[in-house]
C-alpha positions in Angstrom: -34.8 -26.3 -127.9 -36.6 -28.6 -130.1 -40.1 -27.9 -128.8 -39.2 -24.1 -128.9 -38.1 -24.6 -132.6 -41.3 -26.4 -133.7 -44.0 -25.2 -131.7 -42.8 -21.8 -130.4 -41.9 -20.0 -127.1 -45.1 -19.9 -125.8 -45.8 -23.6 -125.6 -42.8 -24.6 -124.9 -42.9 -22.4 -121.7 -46.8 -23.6 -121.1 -45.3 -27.6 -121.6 -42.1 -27.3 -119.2 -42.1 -24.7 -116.5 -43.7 -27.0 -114.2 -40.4 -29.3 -114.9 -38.6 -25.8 -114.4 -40.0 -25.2 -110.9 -39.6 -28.6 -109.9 -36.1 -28.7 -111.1 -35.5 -25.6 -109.0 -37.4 -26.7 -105.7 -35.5 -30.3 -105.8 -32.3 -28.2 -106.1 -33.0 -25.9 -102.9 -34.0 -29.0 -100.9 -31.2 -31.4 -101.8 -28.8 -28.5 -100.9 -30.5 -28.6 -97.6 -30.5 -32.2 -97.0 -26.5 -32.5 -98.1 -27.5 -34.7 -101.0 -24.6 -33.0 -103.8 -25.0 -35.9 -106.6 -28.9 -35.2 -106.4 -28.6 -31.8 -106.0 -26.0 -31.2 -109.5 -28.1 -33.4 -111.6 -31.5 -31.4 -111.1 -29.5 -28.2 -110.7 -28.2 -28.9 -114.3 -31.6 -29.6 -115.5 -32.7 -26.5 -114.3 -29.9 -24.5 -115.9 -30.5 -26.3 -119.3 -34.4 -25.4 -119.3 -33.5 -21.7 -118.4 -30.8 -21.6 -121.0 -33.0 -22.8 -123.8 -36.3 -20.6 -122.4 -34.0 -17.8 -122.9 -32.4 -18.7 -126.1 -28.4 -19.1 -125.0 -26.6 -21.9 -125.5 -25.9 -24.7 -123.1 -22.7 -23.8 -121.2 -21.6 -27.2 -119.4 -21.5 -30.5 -119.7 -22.1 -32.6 -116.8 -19.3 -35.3 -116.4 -21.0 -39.4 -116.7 
């Protein structure tokens, strides 16, 4: 949200989509591999990044 708000959409999306692919690629594979605290905390990330790419506000917060 931050980098959004102070240097736009475009660069924000330029800066962190490769953490958004990542984050979605380390989801799929700790799913795989039965690994469910790994899996929540980068499936979290990845729903955060996609939330603020698209302008909605974050809609849980993880338990820690």
């Amino acid at each position: 949200y931050f980098y959004r708000k102070h240097y736009g959409l475009n660069k924000a999306i330029y800066n962190f989509s490769g953490k958004l692919i990542k984050s979605f690629f380390k989801t799929i594979f700790f799913t795989l591999t039965f690994q469910e605290e790994k899996k929540n905390k980068y499936l979290y990330r990845f729903l955060g990044l996609l939330n603020s790419f698209l302008n909605r506000s974050s809609f849980f917060r993880g338990e820690y």
